[in-house]
TIBA-632071 format. One line per field, with one value per residue: x, y, z of N, C-alpha, C in turn; residue in three letters. Coordinates in Angstrom, 1 decimal. Layout:
N
n.x: (X|...)
n.y: (Y|...)
n.z: (Z|...)
ca.x: (X|...)
ca.y: (Y|...)
ca.z: (Z|...)
c.x: (X|...)
c.y: (Y|...)
c.z: (Z|...)
rest: (Ala|...)
END
This chain:
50
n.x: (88.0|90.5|93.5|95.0|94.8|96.3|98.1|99.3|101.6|102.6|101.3|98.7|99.5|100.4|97.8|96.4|98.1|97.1|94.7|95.2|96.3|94.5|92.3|94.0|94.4|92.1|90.9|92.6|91.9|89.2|89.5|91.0|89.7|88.0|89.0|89.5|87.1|86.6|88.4|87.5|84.7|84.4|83.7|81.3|80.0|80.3|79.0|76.0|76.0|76.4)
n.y: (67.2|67.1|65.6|64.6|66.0|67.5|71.0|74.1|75.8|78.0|79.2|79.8|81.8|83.9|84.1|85.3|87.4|89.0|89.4|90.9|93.3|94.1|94.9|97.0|98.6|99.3|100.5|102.9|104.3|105.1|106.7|108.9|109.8|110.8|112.2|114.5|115.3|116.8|118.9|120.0|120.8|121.1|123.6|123.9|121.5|122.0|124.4|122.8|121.7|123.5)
n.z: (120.9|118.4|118.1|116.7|114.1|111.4|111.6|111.0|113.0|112.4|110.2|111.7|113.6|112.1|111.0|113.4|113.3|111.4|111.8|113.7|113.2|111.1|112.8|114.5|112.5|111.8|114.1|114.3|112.2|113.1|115.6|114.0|112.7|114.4|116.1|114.0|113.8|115.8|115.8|113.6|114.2|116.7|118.2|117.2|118.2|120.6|121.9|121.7|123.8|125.6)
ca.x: (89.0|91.3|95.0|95.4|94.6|97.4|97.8|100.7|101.5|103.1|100.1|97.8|100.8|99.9|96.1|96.2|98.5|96.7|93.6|95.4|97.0|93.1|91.8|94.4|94.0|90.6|91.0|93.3|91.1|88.4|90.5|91.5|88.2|87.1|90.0|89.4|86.0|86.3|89.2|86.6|82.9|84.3|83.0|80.0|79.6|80.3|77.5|74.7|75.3|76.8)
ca.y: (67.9|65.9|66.0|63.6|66.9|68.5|72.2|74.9|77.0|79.5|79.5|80.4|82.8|84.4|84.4|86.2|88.9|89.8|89.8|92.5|94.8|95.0|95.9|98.3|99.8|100.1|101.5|104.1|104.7|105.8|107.5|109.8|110.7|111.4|113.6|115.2|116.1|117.4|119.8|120.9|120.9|121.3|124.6|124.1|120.8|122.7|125.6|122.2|121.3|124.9)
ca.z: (120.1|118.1|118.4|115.3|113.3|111.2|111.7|111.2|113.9|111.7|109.4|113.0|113.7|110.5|110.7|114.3|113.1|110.1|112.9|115.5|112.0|111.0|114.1|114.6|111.3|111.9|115.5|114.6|111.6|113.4|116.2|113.3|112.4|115.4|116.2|112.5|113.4|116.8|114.9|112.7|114.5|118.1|118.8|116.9|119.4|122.4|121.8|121.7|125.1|126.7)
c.x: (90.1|92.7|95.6|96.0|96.0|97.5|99.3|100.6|102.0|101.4|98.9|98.3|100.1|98.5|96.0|97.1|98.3|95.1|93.4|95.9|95.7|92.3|92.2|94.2|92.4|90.4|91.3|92.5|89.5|88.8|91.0|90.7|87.7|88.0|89.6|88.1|85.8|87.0|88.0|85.6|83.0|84.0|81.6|79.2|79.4|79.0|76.4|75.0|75.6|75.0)
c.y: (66.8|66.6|64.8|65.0|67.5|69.7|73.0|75.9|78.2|80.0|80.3|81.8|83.8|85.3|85.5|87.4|90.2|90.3|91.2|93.4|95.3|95.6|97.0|99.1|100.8|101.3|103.0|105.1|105.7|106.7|109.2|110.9|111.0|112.9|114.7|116.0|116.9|118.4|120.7|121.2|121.3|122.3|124.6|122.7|121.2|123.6|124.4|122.1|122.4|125.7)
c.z: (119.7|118.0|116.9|114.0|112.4|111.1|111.7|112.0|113.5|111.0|110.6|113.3|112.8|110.2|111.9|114.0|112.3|111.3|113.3|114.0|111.7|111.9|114.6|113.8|111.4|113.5|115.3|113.5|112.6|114.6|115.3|113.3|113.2|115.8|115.0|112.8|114.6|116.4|114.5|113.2|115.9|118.8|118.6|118.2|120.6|122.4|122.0|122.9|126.6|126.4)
rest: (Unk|Unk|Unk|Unk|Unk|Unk|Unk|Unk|Unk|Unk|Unk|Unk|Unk|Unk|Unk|Unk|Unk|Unk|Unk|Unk|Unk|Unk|Unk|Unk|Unk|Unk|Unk|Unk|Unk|Unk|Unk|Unk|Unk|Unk|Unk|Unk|Unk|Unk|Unk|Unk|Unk|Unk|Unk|Unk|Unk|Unk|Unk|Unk|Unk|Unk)
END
């Protein structure tokens, strides 16, 4: 590994935040939808395995 290298620690800073906001987006994204469908289908899911 070189240490010569030039690199911005903001710029890294940056890269990993935009990382964790899309992973969250997506997390909570599908969190929604899952909530959204158990709302809507959750009786009909219950009757398959009652």
């Amino acid at each position: 590994m070189s240490t010569t290298g030039s690199h911005d620690p903001v710029d890294i800073d940056r890269e990993n935040a935009r990382r964790a906001a899309v992973g969250l987006g997506i997390w909570l994204t599908l969190t929604m939808t899952a909530v959204l469908l158990l709302l809507l289908f959750g009786s009909s899911i219950t009757g398959l395995f009652v």
